[in-house]
C-alpha positions as CSV (number, residue, x, y, z in Angstrom):
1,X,60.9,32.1,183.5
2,X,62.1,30.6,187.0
3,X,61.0,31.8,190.5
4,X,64.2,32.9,192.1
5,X,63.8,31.8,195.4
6,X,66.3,32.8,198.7
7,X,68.5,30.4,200.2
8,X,67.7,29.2,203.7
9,X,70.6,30.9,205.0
10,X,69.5,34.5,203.8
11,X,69.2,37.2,206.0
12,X,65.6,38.0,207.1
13,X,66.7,41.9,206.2
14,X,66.9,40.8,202.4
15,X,63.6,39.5,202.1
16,X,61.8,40.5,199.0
17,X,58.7,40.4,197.1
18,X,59.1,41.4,193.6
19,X,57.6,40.6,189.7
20,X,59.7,42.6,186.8
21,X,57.7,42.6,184.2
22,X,55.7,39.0,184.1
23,X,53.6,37.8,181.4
24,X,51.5,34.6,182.0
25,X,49.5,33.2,179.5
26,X,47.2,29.9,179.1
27,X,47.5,29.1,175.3
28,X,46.5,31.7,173.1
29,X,44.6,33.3,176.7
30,X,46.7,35.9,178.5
31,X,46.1,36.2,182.1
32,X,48.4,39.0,183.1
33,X,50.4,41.2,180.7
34,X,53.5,42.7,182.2
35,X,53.1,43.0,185.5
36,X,55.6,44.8,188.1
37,X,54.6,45.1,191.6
38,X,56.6,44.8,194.7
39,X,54.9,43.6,198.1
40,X,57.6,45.2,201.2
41,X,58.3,43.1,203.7
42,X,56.0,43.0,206.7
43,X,52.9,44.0,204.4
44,X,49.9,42.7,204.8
45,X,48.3,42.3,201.2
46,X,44.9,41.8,200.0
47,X,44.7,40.7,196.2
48,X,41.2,41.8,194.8
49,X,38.9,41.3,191.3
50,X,36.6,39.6,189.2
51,X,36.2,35.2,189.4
52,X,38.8,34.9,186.7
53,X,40.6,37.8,186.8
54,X,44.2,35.8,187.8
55,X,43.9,36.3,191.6
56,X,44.8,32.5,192.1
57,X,47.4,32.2,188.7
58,X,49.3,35.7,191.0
59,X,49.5,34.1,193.8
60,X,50.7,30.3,192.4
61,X,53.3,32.7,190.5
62,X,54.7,34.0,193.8
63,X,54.7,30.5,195.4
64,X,56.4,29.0,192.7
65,X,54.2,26.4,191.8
66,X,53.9,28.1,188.0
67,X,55.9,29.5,186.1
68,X,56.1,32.8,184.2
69,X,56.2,33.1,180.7
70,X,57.8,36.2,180.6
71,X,59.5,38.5,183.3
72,X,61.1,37.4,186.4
73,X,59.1,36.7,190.1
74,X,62.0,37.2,193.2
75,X,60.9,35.8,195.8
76,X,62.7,35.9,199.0
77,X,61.4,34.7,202.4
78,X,64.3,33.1,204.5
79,X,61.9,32.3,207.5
80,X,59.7,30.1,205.0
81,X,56.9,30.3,202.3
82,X,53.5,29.0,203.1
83,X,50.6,28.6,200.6
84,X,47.1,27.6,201.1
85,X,45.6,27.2,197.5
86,X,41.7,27.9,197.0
87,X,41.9,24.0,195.7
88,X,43.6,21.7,197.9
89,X,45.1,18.3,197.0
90,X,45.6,16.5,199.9
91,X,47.5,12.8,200.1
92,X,45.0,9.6,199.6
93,X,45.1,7.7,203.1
94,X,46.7,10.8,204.5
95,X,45.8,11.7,208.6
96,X,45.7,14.9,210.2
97,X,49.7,14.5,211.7
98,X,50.6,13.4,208.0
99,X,49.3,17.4,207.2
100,X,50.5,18.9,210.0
101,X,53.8,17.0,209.5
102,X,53.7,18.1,205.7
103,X,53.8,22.0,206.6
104,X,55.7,21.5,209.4
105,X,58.8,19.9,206.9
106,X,61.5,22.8,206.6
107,X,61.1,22.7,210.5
108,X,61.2,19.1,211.4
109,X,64.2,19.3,208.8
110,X,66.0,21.9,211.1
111,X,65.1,20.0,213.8
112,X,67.1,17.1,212.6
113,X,69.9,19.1,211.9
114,X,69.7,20.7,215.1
115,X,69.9,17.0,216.6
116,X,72.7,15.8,214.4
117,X,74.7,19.1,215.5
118,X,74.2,18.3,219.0
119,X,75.0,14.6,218.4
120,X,78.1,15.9,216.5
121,X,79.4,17.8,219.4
122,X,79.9,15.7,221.9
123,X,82.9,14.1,219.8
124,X,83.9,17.3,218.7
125,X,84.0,20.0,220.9
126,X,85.6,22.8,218.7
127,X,85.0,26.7,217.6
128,X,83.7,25.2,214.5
129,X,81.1,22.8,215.7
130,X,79.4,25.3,218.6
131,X,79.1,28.0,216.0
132,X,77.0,25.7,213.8
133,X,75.0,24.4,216.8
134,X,74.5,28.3,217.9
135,X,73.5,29.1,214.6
136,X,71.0,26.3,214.0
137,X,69.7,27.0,217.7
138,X,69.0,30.6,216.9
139,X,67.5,29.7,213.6
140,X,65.4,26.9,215.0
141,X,63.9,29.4,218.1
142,X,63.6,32.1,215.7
143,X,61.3,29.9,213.3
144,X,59.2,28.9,216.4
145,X,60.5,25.4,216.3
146,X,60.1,24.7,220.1
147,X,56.3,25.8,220.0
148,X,55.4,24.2,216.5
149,X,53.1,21.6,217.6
150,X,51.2,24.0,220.5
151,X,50.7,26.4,217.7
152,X,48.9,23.4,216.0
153,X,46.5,23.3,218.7
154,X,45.9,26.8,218.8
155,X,45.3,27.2,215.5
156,X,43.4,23.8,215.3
157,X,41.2,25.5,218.3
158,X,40.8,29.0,216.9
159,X,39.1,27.6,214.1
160,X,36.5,25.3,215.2
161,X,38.3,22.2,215.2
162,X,39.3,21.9,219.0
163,X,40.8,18.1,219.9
164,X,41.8,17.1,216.0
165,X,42.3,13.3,216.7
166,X,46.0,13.6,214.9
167,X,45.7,10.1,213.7
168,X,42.4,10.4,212.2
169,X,41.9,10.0,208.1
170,X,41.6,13.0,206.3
171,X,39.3,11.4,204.1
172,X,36.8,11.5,206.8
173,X,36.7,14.9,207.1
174,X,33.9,17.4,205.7
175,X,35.0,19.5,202.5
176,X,35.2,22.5,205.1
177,X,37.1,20.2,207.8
178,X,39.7,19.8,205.6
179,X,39.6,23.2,204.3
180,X,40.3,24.2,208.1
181,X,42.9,21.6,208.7
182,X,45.1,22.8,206.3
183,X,44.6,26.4,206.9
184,X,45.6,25.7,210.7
185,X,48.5,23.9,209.5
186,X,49.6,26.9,207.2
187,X,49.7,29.1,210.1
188,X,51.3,26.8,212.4
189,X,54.0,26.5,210.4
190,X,55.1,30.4,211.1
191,X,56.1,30.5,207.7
192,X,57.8,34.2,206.8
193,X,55.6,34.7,203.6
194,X,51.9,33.7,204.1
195,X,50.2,33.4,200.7
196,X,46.2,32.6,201.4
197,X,43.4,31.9,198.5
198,X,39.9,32.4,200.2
199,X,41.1,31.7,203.6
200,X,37.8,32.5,205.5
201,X,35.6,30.4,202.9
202,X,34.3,27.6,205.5
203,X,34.9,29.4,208.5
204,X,32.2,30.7,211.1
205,X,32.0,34.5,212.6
206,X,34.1,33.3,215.5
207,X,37.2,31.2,213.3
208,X,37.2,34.4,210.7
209,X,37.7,36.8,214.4
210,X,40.7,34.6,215.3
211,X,42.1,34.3,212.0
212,X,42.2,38.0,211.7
213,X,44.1,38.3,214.5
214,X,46.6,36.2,213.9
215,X,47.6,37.8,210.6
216,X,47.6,40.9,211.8
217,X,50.0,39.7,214.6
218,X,52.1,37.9,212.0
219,X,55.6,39.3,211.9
220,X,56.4,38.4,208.4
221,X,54.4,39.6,205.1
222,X,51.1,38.3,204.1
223,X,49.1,38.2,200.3
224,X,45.6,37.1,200.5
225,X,42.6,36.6,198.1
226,X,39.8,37.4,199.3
227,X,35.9,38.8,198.8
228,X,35.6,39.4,202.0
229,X,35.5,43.2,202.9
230,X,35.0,43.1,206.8
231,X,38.3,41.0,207.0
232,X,40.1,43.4,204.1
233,X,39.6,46.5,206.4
234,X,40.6,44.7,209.6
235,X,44.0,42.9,208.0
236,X,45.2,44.6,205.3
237,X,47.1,47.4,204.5
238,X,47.3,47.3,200.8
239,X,45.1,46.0,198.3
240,X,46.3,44.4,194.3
241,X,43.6,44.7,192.4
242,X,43.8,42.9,189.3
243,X,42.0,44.1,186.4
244,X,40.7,41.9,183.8
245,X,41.0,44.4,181.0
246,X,44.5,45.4,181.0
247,X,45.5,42.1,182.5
248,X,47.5,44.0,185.0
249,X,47.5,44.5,188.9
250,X,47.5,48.3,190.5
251,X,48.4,48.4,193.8
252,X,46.6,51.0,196.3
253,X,48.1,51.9,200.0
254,X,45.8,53.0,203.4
255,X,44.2,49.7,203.2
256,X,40.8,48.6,201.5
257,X,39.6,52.1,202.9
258,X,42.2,53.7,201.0
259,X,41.3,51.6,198.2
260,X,37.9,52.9,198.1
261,X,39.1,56.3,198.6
262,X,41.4,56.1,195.7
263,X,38.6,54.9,193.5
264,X,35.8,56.9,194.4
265,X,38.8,59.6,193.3
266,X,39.2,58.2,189.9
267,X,35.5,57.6,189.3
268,X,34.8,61.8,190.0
269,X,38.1,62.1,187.3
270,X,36.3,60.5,185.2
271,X,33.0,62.0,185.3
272,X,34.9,65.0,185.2
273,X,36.7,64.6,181.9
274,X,33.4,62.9,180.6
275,X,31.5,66.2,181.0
276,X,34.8,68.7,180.3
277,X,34.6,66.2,176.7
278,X,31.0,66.9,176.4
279,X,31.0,70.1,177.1
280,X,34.1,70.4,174.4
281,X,32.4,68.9,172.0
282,X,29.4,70.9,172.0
283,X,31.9,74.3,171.8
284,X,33.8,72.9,169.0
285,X,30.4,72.5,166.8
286,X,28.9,75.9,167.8
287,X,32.8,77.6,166.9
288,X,32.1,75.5,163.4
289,X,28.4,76.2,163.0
290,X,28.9,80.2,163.7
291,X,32.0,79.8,161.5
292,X,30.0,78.3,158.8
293,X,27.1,81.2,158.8
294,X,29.7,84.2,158.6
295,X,31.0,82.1,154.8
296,X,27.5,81.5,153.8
297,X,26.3,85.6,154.9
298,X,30.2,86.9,152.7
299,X,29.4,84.2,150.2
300,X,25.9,85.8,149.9
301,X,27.0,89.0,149.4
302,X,29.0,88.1,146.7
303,X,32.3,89.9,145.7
304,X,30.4,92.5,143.8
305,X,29.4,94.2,147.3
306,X,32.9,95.6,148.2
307,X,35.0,97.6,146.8
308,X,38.7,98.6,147.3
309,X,39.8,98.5,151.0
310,X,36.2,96.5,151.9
311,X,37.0,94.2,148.7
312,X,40.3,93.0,150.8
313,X,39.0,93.2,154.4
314,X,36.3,90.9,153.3
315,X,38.7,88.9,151.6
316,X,40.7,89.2,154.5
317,X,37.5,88.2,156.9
318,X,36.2,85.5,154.6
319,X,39.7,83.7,154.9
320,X,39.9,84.1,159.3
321,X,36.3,82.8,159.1
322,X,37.0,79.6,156.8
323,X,40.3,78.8,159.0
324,X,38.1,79.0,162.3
325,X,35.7,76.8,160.7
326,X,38.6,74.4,159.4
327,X,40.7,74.5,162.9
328,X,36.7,73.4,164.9
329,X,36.1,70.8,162.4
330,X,39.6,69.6,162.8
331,X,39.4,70.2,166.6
332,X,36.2,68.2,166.4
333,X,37.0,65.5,164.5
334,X,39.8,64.3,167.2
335,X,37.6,64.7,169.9
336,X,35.1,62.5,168.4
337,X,37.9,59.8,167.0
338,X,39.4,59.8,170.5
339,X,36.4,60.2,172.7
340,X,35.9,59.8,177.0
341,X,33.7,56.5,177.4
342,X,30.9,57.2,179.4
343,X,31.3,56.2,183.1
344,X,29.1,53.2,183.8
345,X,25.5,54.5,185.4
346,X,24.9,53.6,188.8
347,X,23.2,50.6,189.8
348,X,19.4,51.4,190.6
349,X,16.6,49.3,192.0
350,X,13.2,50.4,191.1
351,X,9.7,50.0,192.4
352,X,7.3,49.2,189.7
353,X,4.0,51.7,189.6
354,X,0.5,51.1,189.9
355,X,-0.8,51.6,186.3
356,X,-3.0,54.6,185.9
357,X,-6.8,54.2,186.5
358,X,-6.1,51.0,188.7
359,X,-6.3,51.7,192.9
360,X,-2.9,52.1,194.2
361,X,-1.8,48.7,196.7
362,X,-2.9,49.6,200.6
363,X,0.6,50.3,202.2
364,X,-0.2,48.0,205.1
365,X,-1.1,45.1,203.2
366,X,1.4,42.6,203.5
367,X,3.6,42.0,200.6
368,X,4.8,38.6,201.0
369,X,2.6,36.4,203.6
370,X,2.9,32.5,204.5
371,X,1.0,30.9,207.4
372,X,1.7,27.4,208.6
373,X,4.4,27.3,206.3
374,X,5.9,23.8,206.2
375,X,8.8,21.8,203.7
376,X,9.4,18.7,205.2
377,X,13.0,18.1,206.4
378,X,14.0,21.6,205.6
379,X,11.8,24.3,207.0
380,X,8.6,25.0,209.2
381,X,6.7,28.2,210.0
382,X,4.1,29.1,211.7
383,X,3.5,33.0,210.6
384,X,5.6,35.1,208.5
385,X,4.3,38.4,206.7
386,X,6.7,41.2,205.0
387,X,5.1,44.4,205.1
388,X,6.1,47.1,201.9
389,X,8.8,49.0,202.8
390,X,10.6,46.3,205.3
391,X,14.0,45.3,205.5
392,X,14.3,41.4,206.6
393,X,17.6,40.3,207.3
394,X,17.3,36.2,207.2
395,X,20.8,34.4,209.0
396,X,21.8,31.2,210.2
397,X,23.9,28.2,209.4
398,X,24.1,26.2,206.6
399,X,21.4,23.7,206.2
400,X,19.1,25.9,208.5
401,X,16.6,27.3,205.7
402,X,17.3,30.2,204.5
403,X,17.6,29.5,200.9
404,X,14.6,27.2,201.0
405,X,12.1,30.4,202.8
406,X,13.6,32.4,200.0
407,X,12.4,29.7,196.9
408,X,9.1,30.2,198.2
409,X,8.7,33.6,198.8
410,X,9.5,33.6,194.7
411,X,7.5,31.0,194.0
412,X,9.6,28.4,193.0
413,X,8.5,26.5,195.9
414,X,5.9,25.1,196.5
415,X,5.4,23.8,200.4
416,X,4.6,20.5,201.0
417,X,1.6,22.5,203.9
418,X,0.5,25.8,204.5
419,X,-0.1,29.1,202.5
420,X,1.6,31.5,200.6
421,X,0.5,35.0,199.8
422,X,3.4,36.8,197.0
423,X,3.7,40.1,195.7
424,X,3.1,40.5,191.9
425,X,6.6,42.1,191.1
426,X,9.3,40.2,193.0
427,X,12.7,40.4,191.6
428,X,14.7,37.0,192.7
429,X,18.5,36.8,192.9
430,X,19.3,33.2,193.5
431,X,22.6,31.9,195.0
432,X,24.2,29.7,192.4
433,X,22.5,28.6,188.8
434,X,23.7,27.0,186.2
435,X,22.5,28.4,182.4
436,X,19.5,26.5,181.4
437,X,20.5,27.3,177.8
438,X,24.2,27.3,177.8
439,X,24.9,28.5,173.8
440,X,22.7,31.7,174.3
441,X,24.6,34.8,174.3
442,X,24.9,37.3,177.1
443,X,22.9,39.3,175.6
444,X,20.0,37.5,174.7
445,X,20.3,36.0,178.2
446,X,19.4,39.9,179.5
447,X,16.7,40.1,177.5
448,X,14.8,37.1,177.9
449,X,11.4,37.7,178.7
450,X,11.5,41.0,177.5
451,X,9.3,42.2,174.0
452,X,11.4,42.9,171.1
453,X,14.7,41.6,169.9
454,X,17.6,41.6,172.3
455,X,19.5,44.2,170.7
456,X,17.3,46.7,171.3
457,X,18.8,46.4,175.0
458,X,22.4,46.6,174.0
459,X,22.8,49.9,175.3
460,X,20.6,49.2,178.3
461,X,23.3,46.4,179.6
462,X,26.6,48.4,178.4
463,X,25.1,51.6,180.4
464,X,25.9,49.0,183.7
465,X,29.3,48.9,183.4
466,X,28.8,45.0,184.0
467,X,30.2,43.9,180.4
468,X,32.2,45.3,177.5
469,X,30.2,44.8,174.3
470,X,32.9,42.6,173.2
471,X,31.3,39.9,175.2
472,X,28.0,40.6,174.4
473,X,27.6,37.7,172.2
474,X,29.5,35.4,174.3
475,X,27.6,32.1,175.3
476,X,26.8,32.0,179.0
477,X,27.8,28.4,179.4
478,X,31.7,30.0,179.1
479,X,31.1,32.2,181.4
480,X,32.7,32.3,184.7
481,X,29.7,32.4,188.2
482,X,30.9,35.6,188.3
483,X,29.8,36.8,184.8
484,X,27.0,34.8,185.5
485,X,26.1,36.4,188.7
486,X,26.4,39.9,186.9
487,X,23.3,38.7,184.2
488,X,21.5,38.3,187.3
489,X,22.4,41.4,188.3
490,X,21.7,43.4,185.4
491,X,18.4,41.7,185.1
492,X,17.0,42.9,188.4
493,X,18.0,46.4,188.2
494,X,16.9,47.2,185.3
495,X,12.9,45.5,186.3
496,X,10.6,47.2,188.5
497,X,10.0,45.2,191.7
498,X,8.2,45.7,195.0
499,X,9.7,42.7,196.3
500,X,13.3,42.3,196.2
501,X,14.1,38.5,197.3
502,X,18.2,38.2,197.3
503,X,20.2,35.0,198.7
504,X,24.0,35.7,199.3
505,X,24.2,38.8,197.0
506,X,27.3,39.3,197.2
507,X,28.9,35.6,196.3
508,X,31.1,36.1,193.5
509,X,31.6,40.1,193.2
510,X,34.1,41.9,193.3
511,X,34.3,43.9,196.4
512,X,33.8,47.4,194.6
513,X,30.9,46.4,192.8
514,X,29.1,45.2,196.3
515,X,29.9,48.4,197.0
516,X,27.6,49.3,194.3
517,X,25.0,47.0,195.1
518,X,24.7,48.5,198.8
519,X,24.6,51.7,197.8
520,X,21.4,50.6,195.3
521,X,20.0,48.6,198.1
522,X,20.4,52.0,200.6
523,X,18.5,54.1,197.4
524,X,15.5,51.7,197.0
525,X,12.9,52.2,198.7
526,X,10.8,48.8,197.8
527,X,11.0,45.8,200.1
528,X,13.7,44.0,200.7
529,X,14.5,40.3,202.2
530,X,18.2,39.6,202.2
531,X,20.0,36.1,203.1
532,X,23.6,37.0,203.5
533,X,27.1,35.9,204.7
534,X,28.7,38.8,204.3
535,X,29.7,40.3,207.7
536,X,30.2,43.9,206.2
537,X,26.7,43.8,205.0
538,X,25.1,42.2,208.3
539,X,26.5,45.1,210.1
540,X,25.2,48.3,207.6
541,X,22.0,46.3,207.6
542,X,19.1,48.6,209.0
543,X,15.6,46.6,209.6
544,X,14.2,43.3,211.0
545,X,16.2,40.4,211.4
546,X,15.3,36.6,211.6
547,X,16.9,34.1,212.7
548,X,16.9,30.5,211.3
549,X,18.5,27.5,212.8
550,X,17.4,23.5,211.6
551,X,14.2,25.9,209.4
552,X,12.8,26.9,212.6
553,X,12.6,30.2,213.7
554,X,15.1,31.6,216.5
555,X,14.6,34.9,216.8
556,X,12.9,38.1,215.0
C-alpha cells in the first residue's frame, strides 16, 4: 500500500502521523501484523524492542522508503520529513557540502523559487505576484531557510565535528564521522517530522548532551529508535514498543518512566492472575475430590441402607453430590485447557559456595589480582587487585583497554608480562561473539558444559522469560546479537560465580530487560567488574571506578 504523503502547501495544523491497520511482511516472515497507532503532532516518540523486532522496518514505513503490504501509513509533515537510517548509504566521491546540500534540497528548492519570485516581480508588479513572493517568504523564514547553513555549524559543533572542511571527501571520514555528518545534517535541515535510528550510536557524553537538547527544543514531532534509556527519559514523551510476539506496537504515555510504570503494572496483573489461577485450580480439585468421597461413602452404603423418605433424600443427595463433582471437573478441565503462563522468574546472580568440609575463601584475599600487567600496544598496569565484594566500574574511550583488562581477568588473555591472580568461579559476559558452532540449537547452546543432556535444562531456560520454547531448537547461527546476547545471559545467571566480569552488558537489550539485569546486579552480592557505555547505568553505579585512557590508568 502507498504512503500518503502531504503536499508542500498543507497547513502545518493538518499534520498527521497515522498507520490504519499495516501489515508488513518479508516473504513468508511477518514483521508487523496490523498495526494502528497514531504519533500527535509535536510528540516526541521513542520506538523500543528486541534487535529484530521491526523497530527500523516502522520507521522506513513512516518515511516512505517501504511500502506496506497491507493498511495505509498517512503521513503528513508540511514543514519536511527527515530520516537518518541506522545504515547509511552515502554518494561514492561525495563531500561534506554534497551531504549537507543533499538534506538541505526542499530548502535550496524554495530558495530558488523564492529567487525566481523575486526576479519575476520586478516586471510584474501585481496583486498576484507579491502574494506568491509573501507566501514563499513566509514559508522560506518559517522553514529556517535564512539560518540553514549556521545551523550546519552548530550542529556540525555540538557533535564533535567543529570546522568540517565542507569540501572534504566523505570517504575519508571514520565510520562514526560519517555517522555524525549526516546526523548534523538531519537536524540542520529543520525538518517538521524527525525520524532517527540509533542516533546517539558514535557520539560521546558531551554530543549525546547537545543532541538531547535539541530535540527536545524541536518544534515539530520526533520518532526515534533507541537503547539508550538516559536519553529516552530526558526526550521522550511516549514510548512504541514493538513486540516480537504479536508483531504489533503498544504505545505507552508519561514517557519511558511511564513506560516502566505501566509495565511494572501489568507484570503485578499478571502475577496476580497467575496465583488467583493457582489458587483456582487447587479449589476446583478439592470441590471434586470431596465430591468424589461423599459418592464412594452413599455408594458404600448401598441402596439397601434407606428406606422410604431416607431412600429418596439419598437419592436426592447422591445426585447434588455427582453434579458438584461433574460441574469441578468441568470447571477444571477449562482451567487447565486455558491456563495463565507463568510469569518469567527474575533474573538472579548467584555466588557459588564453598563445598562442605573445605575452609571457606579469607574475605580479604583478593579475588582477581595482576601486577606489572602489560599487552603490548594495548594495555599496561602496574597494580590492580579486586577484593570480594567490590564493585569496579572500568570507562574510557574506545581503543583505551577496557575490553582487553577484562579478557584477562577471564583468562582469555594471556599478557605478553606480568602476573595474573583469578578467581575460580568467574562468570564472563563478552561484548560481541560470533557462535563457534553455528548449527547447534539454542538449547544445546545453554547447556554446554553442563552434565546430562540438554533437555534436562528446558525448563531451566523457559523459567527466564529469555525464549519461547518454540525457538528452542533454533540454530544460533540464525539468530539475531540480540538472541545471542540473551544465551549469554541465561548462561551466567543460572552459574554460581564469585567473579562477575561483564563488558557493555547492556549492548543489544531491550531496555526493560536491562532493567532486569540492574536489578540482578543490585541483588548479588558477589564481585562485580563492569565496562559499560550506558550512561543510565554509570550513574546507579555504586563502587570504585577506574579510569582507562591509551590502557593506562587515569584515575581510581
Amino acid at each position: 500500500m502507498p504512503v500518503r504523503l502531504s503536499s508542500p502547501t498543507a497547513s502545518r495544523a493538518h499534520s498527521q502521523l497515522t498507520l490504519e491497520e499495516v501489515t508488513k511482511r518479508y516473504d513468508d516472515h511477518v514483521v508487523l501484523d496490523r498495526v494502528s497507532l497514531t504519533v500527535k503532532p509535536g510528540e516526541k516518540a521513542g520506538v523500543i524492542g528486541d534487535n529484530g523486532s521491526g523497530k527500523s522496518t516502522l520507521l522506513r514505513l513512516i518515511a516512505g522508503v517501504e511500502s506496506a503490504d497491507n493498511g495505509e501509513v498517512t503521513v503528513a509533515a508540511p514543514g519536511g520529513l527527515g530520516h537518518l537510517p541506522q545504515r547509511l548509504e552515502l554518494p561514492a566521491g561525495a563531500t561534506v557540502r554534497d551531504v549537507l546540500d543533499q538534506a538541505f534540497a526542499d530548502l535550496r528548492d524554495l530558495e530558488r523559487r523564492l529567487h525566481a519570485a523575486e526576479a519575476a516581480l520586478a516586471g510584474d508588479d501585481g496583486p498576484g505576484r507579491m502574494a506568491e513572493l509573501g507566501d514563499l517568504q513566509a514559508e522560506f523564514e518559517d522553514r529556517g531557510g535564512y539560518e540553514a547553513d549556521a545551523r550546519a555549524d552548530a550542529a556540525l559543533h555540538g557533535l564533535g565535528l567543529p570546522g568540517l572542511d565542507r569540501d572534504r571527501a566523505v570517504d575519508t571520514l571514520s565510520g562514526g564521522e560519517r555517522s555524525r555528518l549526516a546526523l548534523a545534517a538531519t537536524l540542520a535541515a529543520a525538518p517538521e517530522l524527525l525520524l532517527l535510528d540509533e542516533p546517539t550510536n558514535d557520539l560521546d557524553d558531551q554530543a549525546v548532551d547537545w543532541l538531547e537538547k535539541r530535540l527536545r527544543e524541536h518544534r515539530g514531532t520526533v520518532v526515534v529508535i533507541t537503547h539508550d534509556r538516559a536519553f529516552l527519559e530526558a526526550v521522550t514523551t511516549t514510548i512504541l514498543e514493538v513486540d516480537p510476539d504479536r508483531r504489533t506496537v503498544n504505545r505507552y504515555g508519561d514517557g519511558y518512566q511511564g513506560y516502566l510504570t505501566a509495565k511494572a503494572a501489568a507484570r503485578a496483573r499478571w502475577e496476580r492472575e497467575y496465583q488467583d489461577h493457582l489458587a483456582e485450580i487447587d479449589r476446583q480439585e478439592t470441590l471434586a475430590a470431596n465430591a468424589g468421597r461423599m459418592l464412594a461413602t452413599i455408594a458404600k452404603k448401598g441402596p439397601w441402607a434407606f428406606s422410604g423418605s431416607e431412600h429418596h433424600r439419598a437419592r436426592s443427595s447422591s445426585s447434588a453430590t455427582s453434579s458438584k463433582a461433574r460441574n469441578a471437573n468441568e470447571r477444571l478441565k477449562r482451567l487447565q485447557d486455558n491456563p495463565v503462563p507463568r510469569p518469567p522468574d527474575p533474573l538472579r546472580f548467584t555466588v557459588s559456595l564453598t563445598p562442605a568440609g573445605e575452609p571457606a575463601a579469607d574475605p580479604a584475599a583478593p579475588l582477581a589480582e595482576a601486577s606489572g600487567l602489560e599487552v603490548d600496544g594495548r594495555l599496561r598496569l602496574d597494580h590492580l587487585s579486586v577484593t570480594a565484594g567490590e564493585r569496579l566500574l572500568i570507562t574510557g574511550p574506545n581503543g583505551a583497554g577496557k575490553s582487553t583488562l577484562l579478557r584477562v581477568l577471564a583468562g582469555d588473555l594471556e599478557p605478553d608480562r606480568g602476573t595474573v591472580t583469578r578467581a575460580a568461579h568467574t562468570g564472563w559476559l563478552r561484548q560481541d561473539e560470533l557462535p563457534k558452532q553455528p548449527r547447534r540449537s539454542v538449547l544445546a547452546e545453554f547447556a554446554d558444559g553442563r552434565p546430562g543432556h540438554p533437555d534436562e535444562y528446558t525448563d531451566e531456560l523457559l523459567a527466564l522469560g529469555l525464549f519461547r520454547r518454540s525457538e528452542l531448537g533454533l540454530p544460533v547461527g540464525s539468530l539475531s546479537v540480540g538472541q545471542r546476547r540473551r544465551i549469554d545471559l541465561a548462561r551466567l545467571v543460572t552459574r554460581p560465580v564469585d567473579l562477575l566480569l561483564l563488558d557493555e552488558p547492556t549492548n543489544h537489550l531491550s531496555p526493560l530487560l536491562v532493567e532486569e539485569l540492574e536489578a540482578a546486579l543490585a541483588d548479588y552480592t558477589g564481585t562485580v567488574v563492569v565496562v559499560t557505555h550506558d550512561r543510565r547505568m554509570r550513574r546507579a553505579f555504586t563502587g570504585t571506578h577506574m579510569e582507562l585512557a591509551a590502557g593506562r590508568r587515569v584515575t581510581g
